[in-house]
C-alpha positions in Angstrom: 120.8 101.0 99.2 117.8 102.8 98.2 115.7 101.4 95.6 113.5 103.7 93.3 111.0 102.0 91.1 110.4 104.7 88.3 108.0 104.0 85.6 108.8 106.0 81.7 107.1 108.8 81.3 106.0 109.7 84.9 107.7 111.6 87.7 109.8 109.2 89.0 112.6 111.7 87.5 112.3 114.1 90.2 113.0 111.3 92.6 116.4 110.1 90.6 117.2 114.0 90.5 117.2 114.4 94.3 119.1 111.7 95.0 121.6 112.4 92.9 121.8 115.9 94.4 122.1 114.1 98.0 125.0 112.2 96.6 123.0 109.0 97.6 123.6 105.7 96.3 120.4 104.3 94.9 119.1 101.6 92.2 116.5 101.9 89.7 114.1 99.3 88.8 112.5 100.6 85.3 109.1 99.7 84.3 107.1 100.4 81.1 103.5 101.6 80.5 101.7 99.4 78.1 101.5 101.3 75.0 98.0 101.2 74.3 96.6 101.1 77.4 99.1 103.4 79.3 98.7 101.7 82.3 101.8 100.9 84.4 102.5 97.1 84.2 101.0 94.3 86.7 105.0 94.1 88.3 104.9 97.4 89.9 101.8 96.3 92.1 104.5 93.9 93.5 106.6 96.7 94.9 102.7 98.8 96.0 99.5 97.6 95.7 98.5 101.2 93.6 101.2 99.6 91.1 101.9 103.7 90.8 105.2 105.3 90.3 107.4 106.5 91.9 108.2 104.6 94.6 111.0 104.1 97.2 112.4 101.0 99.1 115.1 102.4 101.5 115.6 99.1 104.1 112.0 98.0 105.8 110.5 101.6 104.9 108.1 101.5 101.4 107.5 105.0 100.2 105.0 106.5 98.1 103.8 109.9 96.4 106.7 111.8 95.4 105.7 114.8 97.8 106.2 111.9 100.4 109.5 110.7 99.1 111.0 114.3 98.8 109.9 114.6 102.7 111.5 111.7 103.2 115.0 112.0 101.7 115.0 115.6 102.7 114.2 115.0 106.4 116.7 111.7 106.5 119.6 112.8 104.6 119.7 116.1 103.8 121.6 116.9 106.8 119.8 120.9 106.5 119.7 121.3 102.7 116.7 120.9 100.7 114.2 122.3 103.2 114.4 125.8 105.0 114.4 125.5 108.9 111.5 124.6 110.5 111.5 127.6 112.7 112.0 130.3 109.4 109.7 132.5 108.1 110.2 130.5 104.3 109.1 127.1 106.4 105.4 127.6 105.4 106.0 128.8 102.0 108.2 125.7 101.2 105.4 123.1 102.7 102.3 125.0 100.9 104.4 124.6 97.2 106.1 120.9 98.2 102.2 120.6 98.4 100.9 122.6 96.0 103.0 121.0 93.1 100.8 117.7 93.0 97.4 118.9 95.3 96.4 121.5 93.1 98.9 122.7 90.0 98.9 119.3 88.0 95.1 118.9 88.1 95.0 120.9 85.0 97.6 119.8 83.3 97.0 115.9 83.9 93.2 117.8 82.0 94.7 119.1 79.2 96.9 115.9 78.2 93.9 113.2 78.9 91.4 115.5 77.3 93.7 116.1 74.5 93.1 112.2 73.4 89.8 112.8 73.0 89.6 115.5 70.1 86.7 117.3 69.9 84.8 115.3 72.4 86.6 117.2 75.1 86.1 120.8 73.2 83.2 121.9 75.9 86.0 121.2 78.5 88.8 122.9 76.9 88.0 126.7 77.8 87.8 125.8 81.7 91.2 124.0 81.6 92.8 126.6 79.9 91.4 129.0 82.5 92.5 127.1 84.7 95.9 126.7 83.7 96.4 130.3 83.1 95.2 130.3 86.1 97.8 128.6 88.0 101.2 128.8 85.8 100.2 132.5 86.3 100.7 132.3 90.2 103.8 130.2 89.8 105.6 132.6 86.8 104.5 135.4 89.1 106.4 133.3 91.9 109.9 133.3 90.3 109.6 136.8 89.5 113.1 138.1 90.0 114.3 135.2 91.8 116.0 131.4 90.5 114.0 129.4 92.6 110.6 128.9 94.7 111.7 129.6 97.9 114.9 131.1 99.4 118.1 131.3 97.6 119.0 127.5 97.2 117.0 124.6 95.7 114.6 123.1 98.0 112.5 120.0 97.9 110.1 122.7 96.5 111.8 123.1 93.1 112.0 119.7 92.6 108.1 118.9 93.2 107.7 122.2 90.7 109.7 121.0 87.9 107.8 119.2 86.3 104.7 121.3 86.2 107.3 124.3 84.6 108.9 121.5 82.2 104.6 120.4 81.3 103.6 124.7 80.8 106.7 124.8 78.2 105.7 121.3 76.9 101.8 123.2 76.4 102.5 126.8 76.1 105.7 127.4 74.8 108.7 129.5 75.9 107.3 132.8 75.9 104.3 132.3 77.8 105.5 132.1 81.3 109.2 133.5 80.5 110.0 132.5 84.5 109.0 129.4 84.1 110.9 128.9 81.0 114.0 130.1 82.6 113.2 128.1 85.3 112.8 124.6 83.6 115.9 125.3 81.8 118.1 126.7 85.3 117.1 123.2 86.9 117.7 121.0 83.4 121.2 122.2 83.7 122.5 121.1 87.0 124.6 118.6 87.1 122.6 116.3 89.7 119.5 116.3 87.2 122.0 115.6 83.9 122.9 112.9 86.0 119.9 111.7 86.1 118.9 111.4 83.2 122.1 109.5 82.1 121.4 107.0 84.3 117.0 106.3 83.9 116.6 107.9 80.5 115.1 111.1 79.3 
């Protein structure tokens, strides 16, 4: 049985969410930040050395980075779902966003919410992240335009690695901002795979 080690208030939920929509069995071990520091606790390290969330055991194989993970359970058990065909003209678009999603989308995000600790320390930083996240949920609102999802017609690993930057731009911005993405967040918060998913980890 695959084990997920999901640490509160990270991405570990997009992990849960694809299992669930692979039917898979899994278990979670649930760890908590320290609530000063933030940090993850000492006990994940046991599980990696990075002590990072989230994290896989599935038999002998230990699996970081969720863009890894969604490879993973994609490529192993998603028996051609979750992933266009390798030889398809959506194969590159689907790898460039699986990719995109944590390589370059999050990096201003991950600014505004450390930055946003530090009041008005941070204030000569604030017009560059805010550039740069118009920036960015610009080119992904632009993306959904007159479609449901990232890539094809069907959810793809993709989507999943995306949802949590479009829940983060309606957490910052609003729902009118980046109406797509809005729509978006709330398409994929109603499947039944991701309500399951939170049921069973938490919110």
């Amino acid at each position: 049985m695959i084990e997920v080690h999901h640490l509160n208030e990270s991405r570990s939920r997009r992990i849960t969410w694809l299992l669930e929509e692979l039917g898979l069995d899994y278990t979670v071990h649930a760890y908590q930040r320290d609530p000063e520091t933030r940090f993850a606790p000492p006990e994940l390290e046991k599980i990696h050395p990075l002590g990072k969330a989230p994290v896989i055991r599935d038999g002998d194989e230990v699996i970081f980075e969720s863009g890894a993970i969604v490879e993973y359970l994609v490529r192993k058990y998603g028996n051609g779902r979750f992933a266009p065909a390798l030889d398809s003209r959506d194969y590159n678009r689907y790898v460039q966003l699986l990719h995109y999603a944590e390589g370059s989308a999050m990096l201003p995000l991950l600014l505004k919410l450390y930055t946003g600790r530090l009041g008005e320390a941070a204030a000569p930083l604030q017009p560059r992240i805010a550039g740069e996240m118009q920036k960015h949920l610009g080119f992904l609102n632009e993306a959904l335009a007159g479609r449901d999802y990232f890539v094809g017609q069907e959810l793809t690993g993709a989507d999943i690695q995306l949802s949590f930057v479009a829940q983060l731009a309606v957490r910052f911005c609003g729902d009118d901002a980046y109406p797509n993405l809005t729509a978006f967040a709330k398409r994929i918060e109603g499947r039944a795979a991701y309500l399951r998913a939170v049921e069973r980890s938490g919110a």
